[in-house]
TILUMMI-378470 format. One record per residue (C-alpha): residue in one letter; x, y, z. Coordinates in steps of 0.2 Angstrom, whole numbers, plus 5000, padded with zeros to 4 digits. Last residue first. Layout:
TILUMMI-378470
AXYZ ...
END
This chain:
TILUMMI-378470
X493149495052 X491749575059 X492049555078 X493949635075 X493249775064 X491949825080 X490049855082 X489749685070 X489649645051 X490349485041 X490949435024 X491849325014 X491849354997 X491749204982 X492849234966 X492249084953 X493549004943 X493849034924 X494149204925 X493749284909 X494149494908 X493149624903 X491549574906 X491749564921 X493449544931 X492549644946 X491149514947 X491249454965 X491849624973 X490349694964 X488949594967 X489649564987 X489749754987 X487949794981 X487349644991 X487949725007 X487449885004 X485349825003 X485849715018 X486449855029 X485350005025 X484349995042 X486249965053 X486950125042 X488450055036 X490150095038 X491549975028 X493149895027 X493749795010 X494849625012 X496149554999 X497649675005 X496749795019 X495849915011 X495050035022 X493450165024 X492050115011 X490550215017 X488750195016 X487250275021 X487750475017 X487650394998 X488250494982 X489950374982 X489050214985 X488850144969 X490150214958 X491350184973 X490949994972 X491450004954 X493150074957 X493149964976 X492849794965 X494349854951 X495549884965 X495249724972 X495449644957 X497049724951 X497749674968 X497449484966 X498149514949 X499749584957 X499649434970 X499649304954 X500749394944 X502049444956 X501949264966 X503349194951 X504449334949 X504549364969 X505249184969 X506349224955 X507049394962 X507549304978 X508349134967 X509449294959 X509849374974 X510449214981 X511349154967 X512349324964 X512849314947 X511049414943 X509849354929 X508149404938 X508749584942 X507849684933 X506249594940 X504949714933 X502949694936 X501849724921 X499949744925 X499149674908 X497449634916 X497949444920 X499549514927 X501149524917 X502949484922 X504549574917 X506349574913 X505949514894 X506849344892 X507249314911 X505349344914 X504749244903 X505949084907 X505349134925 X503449134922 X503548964911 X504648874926 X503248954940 X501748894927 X502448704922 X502748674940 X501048744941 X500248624928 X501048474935 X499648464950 X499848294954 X501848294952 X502148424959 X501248414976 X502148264977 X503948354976 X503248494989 X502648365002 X504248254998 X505348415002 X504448425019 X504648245023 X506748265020 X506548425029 X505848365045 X504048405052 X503848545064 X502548605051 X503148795049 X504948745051 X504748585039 X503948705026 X505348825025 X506948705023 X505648625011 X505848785001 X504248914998 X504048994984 X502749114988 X501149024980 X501948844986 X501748905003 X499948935002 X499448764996 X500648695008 X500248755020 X498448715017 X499048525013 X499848525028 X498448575039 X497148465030 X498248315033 X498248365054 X496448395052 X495948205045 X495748175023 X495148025027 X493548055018 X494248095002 X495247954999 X496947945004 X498547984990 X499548105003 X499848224988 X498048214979 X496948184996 X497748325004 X497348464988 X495648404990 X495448425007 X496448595005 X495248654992 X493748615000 X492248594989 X491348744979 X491048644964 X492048784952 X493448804966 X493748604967 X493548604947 X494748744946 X495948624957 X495948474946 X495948574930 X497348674934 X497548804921 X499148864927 X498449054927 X496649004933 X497348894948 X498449014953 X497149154951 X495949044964 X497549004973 X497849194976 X495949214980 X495849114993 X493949184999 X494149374994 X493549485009 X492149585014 X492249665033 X490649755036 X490349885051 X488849935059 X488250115059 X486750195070 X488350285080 X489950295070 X490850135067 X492250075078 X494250025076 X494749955094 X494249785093 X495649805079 X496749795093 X496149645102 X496349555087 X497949595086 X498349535104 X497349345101 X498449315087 X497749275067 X497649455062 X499149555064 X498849735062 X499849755045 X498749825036 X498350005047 X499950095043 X499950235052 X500550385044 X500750245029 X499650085020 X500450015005 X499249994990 X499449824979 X500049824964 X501249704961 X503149804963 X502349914978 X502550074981 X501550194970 X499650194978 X500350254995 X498650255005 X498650365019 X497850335035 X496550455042 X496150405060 X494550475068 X493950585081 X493550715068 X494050865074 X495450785088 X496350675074 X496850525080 X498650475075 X499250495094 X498150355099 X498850245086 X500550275092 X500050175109 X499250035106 X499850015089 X501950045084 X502350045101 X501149915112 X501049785096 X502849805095 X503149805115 X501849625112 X502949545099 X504649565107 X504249505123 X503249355119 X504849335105 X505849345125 X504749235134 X504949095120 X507049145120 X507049125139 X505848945139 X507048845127 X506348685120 X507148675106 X505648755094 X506148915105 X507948885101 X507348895082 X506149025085 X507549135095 X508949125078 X507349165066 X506849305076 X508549375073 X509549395090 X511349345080 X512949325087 X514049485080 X515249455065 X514649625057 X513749545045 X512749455058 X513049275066 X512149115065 X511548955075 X512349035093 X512348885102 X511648915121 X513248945133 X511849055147 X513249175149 X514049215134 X512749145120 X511149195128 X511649335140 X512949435128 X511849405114 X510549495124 X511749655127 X512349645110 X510549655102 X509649775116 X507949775117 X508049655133 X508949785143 X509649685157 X509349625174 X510349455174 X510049275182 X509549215166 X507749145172 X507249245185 X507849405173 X506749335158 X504949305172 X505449485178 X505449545158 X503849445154 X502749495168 X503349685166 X502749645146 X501149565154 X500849735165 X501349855148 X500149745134 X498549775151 X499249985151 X499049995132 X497449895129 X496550035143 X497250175133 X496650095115 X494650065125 X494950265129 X495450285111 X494050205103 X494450255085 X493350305071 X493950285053 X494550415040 X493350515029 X494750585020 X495650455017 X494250345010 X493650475000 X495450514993 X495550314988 X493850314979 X494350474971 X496150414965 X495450224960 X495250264943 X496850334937 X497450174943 X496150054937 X495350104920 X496650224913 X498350164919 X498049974920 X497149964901 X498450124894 X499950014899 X500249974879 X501950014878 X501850144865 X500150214875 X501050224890 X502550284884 X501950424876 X500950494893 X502650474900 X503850594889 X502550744891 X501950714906 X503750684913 X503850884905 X502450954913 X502950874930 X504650954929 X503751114926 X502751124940 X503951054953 X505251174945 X503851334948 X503651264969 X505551284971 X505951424963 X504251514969 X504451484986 X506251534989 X505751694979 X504051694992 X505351695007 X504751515015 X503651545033 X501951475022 X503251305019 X503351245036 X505051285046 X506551175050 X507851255064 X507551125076 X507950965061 X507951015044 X507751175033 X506351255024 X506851265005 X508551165005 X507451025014 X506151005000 X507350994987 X507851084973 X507950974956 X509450894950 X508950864933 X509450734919 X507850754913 X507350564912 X508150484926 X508550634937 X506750704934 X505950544940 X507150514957 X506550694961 X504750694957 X504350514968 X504250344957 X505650234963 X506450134950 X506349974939 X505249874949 X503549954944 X504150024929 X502850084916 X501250084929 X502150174941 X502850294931 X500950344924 X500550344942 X501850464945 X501250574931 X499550614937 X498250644925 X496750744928 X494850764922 X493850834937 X494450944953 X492951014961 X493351154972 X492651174991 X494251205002 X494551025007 X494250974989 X495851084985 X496850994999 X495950844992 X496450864974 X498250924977 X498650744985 X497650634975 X498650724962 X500250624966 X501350714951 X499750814946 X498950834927 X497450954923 X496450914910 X495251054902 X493650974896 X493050934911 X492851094917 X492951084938 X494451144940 X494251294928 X492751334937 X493451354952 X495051444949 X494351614952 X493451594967 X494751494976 X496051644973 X494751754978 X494451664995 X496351634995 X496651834994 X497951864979 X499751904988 X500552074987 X500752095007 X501451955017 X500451895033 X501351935049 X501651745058 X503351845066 X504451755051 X503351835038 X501851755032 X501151665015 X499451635013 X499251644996 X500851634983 X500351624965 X501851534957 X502051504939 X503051384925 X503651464908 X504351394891 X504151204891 X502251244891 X500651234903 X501251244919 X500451304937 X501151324953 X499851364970 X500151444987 X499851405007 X498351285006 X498151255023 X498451075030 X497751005045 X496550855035 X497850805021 X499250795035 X500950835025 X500850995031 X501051195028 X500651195009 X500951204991 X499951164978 X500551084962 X499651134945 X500151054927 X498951114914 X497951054900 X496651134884 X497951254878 X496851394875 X495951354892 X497551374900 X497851554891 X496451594901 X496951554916 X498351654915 X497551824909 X496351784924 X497751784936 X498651924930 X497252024934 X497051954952 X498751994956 X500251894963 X500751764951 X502651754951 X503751694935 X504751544935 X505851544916 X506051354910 X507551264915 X508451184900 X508151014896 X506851034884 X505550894880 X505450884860 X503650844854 X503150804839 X502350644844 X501450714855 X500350824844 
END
C-alpha cells in the first residue's frame, strides 16, 4: 500500500467530535482502515498532574478530528457540547487495547501514559519521532514542527499562538475549542503524513532492527519507570541544603580575605575585574567578546599554579551548582501524592543513542566527589525495599576492544585480568608485576581518554605531567595496540564517505559536518565520529538489558526498575526477593547482545544493594 502513496501538501479539513454518536461512527471507520494517528491534549506537561483535556484522531490525508473533553470557559465553567470523559474513556477502550489496529503517536510515551493514567490499555503503536530518530540522528531535531517543515514544507501552529506566553499564558482546557481544534487536528494530521513518508524510509534504509526491537521497544519500560518515580528524602535534601549554604559563606568570607574586595563571586566581569585588574594574575584567554575569561579551564589552570582564590572560587562554583540545580530544586520536583520524583526520559536527543534525563535531570549527579554522593544519599526505596545499582564494568573499552579487534585487550577482558595493568605494562614496557598505582593511573587515563579522543594537551592536564610525555603515552599506546589506530582512521574514512557511523546493532549516527573548512569543527565532529559507535553501542546494550529486563519484572509488585543512568540501571527490590531479582538482571544485562549479535568479549555487571542509591553504587 505504501508504495503508492502520495503525501499531500495541502491542509486537510479539521472537523469537531462532540457527540457520542459521531464518535462511534468514527471509530468505526478506524477499524476499517486498520491505523490511526491520535494526539491528546492536555493541561500540563507533568505526566502525573495532567488531565486529559481533549483527544485528535487521523486516519487519511483527507480529514483530521478533535473530540474536546474537559474544556472550560475563562471563569473554570465547564463548556456545554462536549462528550463526558467517563464516556469518552468508555468508548475508546477497546479500540486501544486491540492489537490488531495500530495507533501511531509523534512521542507516544506521552499519550500513552496520560491514557494509562485514566485506565485504558494502549497496545500496538508507532511513534513517528522515534522513526526520525532512528533515520537522522545528527541530521536534525526530531520535535513535530522542525519535522513538518523539512518534509511537508509546513508551518505549523504553535503551541504559544494557542495559549499565550509569559503572565497572560493559559493551559490548554481555557483554549476556545476552534483554537483547540486547529491546532490539535494539524498535530494529528502532520503525524499521519511523517508516518506515511517515515515508516518507508525505515524499511528502505534498513533501520527496521533499531526501530522495532529497541526503540519501539523500550516506550513501556521507559513509561513504567517514569511513572513510578523514585522516593526522595526531602527532609535529609533540606538539611544537605543548609550544610552546601554554611561552607559556601565559608568560601565567599575566605575569597574576600583573600582579594581584599566583597564582590559578587557569580558575576563574570565583576570576577575578571578582581583577578586580572586588581590581583594582576595573567589572564591565559579571553572571550568572543574581548572580555578576560572566568572559564573553569582559565581557574584550573591558575588553580594547577598554585593560586588559593581561583581553588576557593571552583570550590565555590561547584558546591552553589550542586545547592541550585540539586539540593534545592530537587525538593521542588517531588511530587506531594506520591512523595516521589518522576524524571522524564528524552529518548530523541542524543546523536548515539543514549537517553537524556530532563524535569530533573538525575544523570548527571556527579559521582566521584564526596558532595555528589551525598546527594544521591538522598534517593530511597520504599519501606521493606532495598535498592540495587547494576552497572556495566568498562563497557566502552570492552566494545572498543571488540570493534578493533584487539587481541591483546579482548584476551585481558576474556581472562578477567586488569585492563589497566595490562594496558601499563604494554606502553611503559615493565613486566606485569611492576606495574605500581601511579602506572596504573596513567594507563587508565589513558585507556579512557583515548575512547573520546583525547589530545596530549589533554592528558598532561588530567596527569599533571607535561605535554611532551603525555604525547609519548598516546604515541606508545599506539604502537602496541595498532588495531585502534587502525579503528578511529577506518571509522573517519567511513564516515567522511557516507556521513554516518554505524553501532554494532546497526544504529547509524550522522556527522554532517565531518568534511567542514573549519579545522576545529571539523577535528570536533571526528572525535565524536570515532566515540559514536562505541558509546551508541554502549547504549543499545543497555536498552536491549532494561527491554528484556522489563519482560521479567513487569507483572511483579516485588520489583521495580526506576533509573537509567548511562551504563548503570536503578532498582526497588523487595529485601526477601532480593537475590532471586538480582540474578534475573545480572542474566539479562550480561547477555543482552544474545543471540542476536556476537560479542567477542565478555560484558560483566557491577552491582550492589543498600538503603540509599549513594550506598549501592
Amino acid at each position: 500500500m505504501n508504495n503508492q502513496i502520495k503525501i499531500s501538501k495541502s491542509k486537510s479539513s479539521y472537523i469537531l467530535i462532540n457527540d457520542e454518536k459521531n464518535l462511534i461512527n468514527l471509530i468505526s471507520e478506524i477499524y476499517d482502515a486498520g491505523e490511526f494517528v491520535y494526539d491528546v491534549e492536555t493541561d500540563s506537561l507533568n505526566i502525573i498532574e495532567a488531565n486529559l483535556v481533549g483527544v485528535s484522531l487521523c486516519f487519511t490525508q483527507k480529514n483530521a478530528y478533535y473530540i474536546p473533553l474537559q474544556h472550560v470557559d475563562l471563569k473554570e465553567k465547564t463548556i456545554k457540547s462536549q462528550i463526558s470523559l467517563k464516556n469518552f474513556l468508555t468508548i475508546i477502550s477497546p479500540l486501544m487495547k486491540d492489537e490488531s489496529i495500530i495507533k501511531i503517536g509523534h512521542n507516544i510515551k506521552y499519550d500513552n501514559s496520560i491514557l494509562n493514567k485514566y485506565g485504558v490499555d494502549v497496545r500496538s503503536f508507532h511513534d513517528t519521532m522515534l522513526m526520525s530518530y532512528v533515520l537522522d540522528a545528527g541530521v536534525n531535531r526530531h520535535n513535530m514542527d522542525e519535522l513538518a517543515s523539512i518534509h511537508l514544507n509546513r508551518e505549523t501552529i504553535k503551541f504559544k499562538d494557542v495559549v499565550g506566553s509569559g503572565k497572560s499564558q493559559i493551559t490548554f482546557d481555557k483554549v476556545k475549542i476552534e483554537d483547540a481544534l486547529n491546532y490539535a487536528a494539524e498535530d494529528a494530521e502532520i503525524t499521519f503524513k511523517l508516518y506515511l513518508l517515515l515508516k518507508k524510509r525505515v524499511s528502505q534504509e534498513k533501520s527496521n532492527y533499531i526501530y522495532t526491537n529497541i526503540e519501539k521497544e523500550l516506550i513501556n519500560p521507559i513509561q513504567s519507570m517514569e511513572m513510578h518515580g523514585i522516593k526522595v528524602d526531602k527532609k535529609y535534601l533540606s538539611d544537605l541544603s543548609v550544610k552546601f549554604s554554611q561552607r559556601i559563606e565559608k568560601l565567599e568570607k575566605r575569597i574576600y580575605k583573600e582579594t581584599g574586595s566583597e564582590f559578587n563571586i557569580g558575576s563574570p566581569k565583576q570576577l575578571s575585574e578582581i583577578l586580572f585588574d586588581k590581583l594582576k594574575l595573567k589572564p591565559p584567554k579571553k572571550t568572543k567578546t574581548g572580555e578576560k575569561s572566568t572559564g573553569i579551564e582559565v581557574l584550573e589552570d591558575l588553580a594547577y599554579e598554585g593560586n588559593k582564590v581561583a581553588e576557593n572560587i571552583i570550590q565555590w562554583r561547584q558546591l552553589s551548582k550542586l545547592k541550585n540545580t540539586y539540593t534545592d530544586a530537587l525538593q521542588n520536583h517531588v511530587v506531594r501524592e506520591t512523595g516521589r520524583i518522576h524524571t522524564s526520559f528524552a529518548m530523541a536527543s542524543t546523536n548515539t543513542g543514549r537517553l537524556a534525563s530532563s524535569d530533573p535531570n538525575l544523570q548527571n549527579i556527579p559521582i566521584r566527589t564526596e558532595e555528589g554522593k551525598s546527594i544521591r544519599k538522598a534517593f530511597i526505596p520504599d519501606q521493606g525495599f532495598v535498592m540495587l545499582a547494576a552497572d556495566y564494568s568498562q563497557i566502552e573499552l570492552r566494545v572498543l576492544a571488540h570493534m578493533a579487534d584487539v587481541i591483546q585487550l579482548k584476551e585481558a577482558f576474556i581472562n578477567n585480568e586488569d585492563i589497566h595493568q595490562i594496558t601499563a605494562a604494554e606502553i611503559f614496557n615493565v613486566k606485569l608485576k611492576e606495574v605500581d598505582n601511579e602506572l596504573r593511573r596513567k594507563a587508565k587515563a589513558v585507556n579512557f581518554g583515548i575512547i573520546y579522543g583525547i589530545s596530549a594537551y589533554g592528558l598532561a592536564k588530567q596527569l599533571a605531567i607535561s605535554n611532551y610525555e603525555a604525547g609519548d603515552f598516546i604515541k606508545r599506546y599506539f604502537q602496541k595496540f595498532s588495531g585502534i589506530r587502525e579503528f578511529m582512521d577506518d571509522t573517519k574514512e567511513f564516515c567522511r564517505k557516507n556521513g554516518y557511523v554505524e553501532t554494532i546493532c546497526g544504529r547509524k549516527c550522522f556527522f554532517p559536518r565531518i568534511k567542514d573548512k573549519n579545522f576545529a569543527l571539523r577535528s570536533f565532529q571526528e572525535r565524536a565520529a570515532i566515540n559514536a559507535p562505541i558509546q551508541g553501542t554502549a547504549a543499545d546494550i543497555i536498552k536491549l538489558a532494561m527491554i528484556k529486563i522489563n519482560g521479567k519484572i513487569k507483572d511483579s509488585k516485588d520489583c521495580r526498575m526506576l533509573l537509567q543512568v548511562h551504563d548503570e540501571l536503578i532498582f526497588e527490590i523487595k529485601k526477601n526477593k532480593l537475590n532471586h531479582f538480582k540474578e534475573i538482571i545480572i542474566k539479562e544485562m550480561e547477555n543482552a547482545l544474545k543471540p542476536k549479535f556476537d560479542f567477542s568479549v565478555p560484558l560483566v555487571v557491577d552491582y550492589n544493594h543498600a538503603l540509599n542509591w549513594s550506598d549501592a553504587h
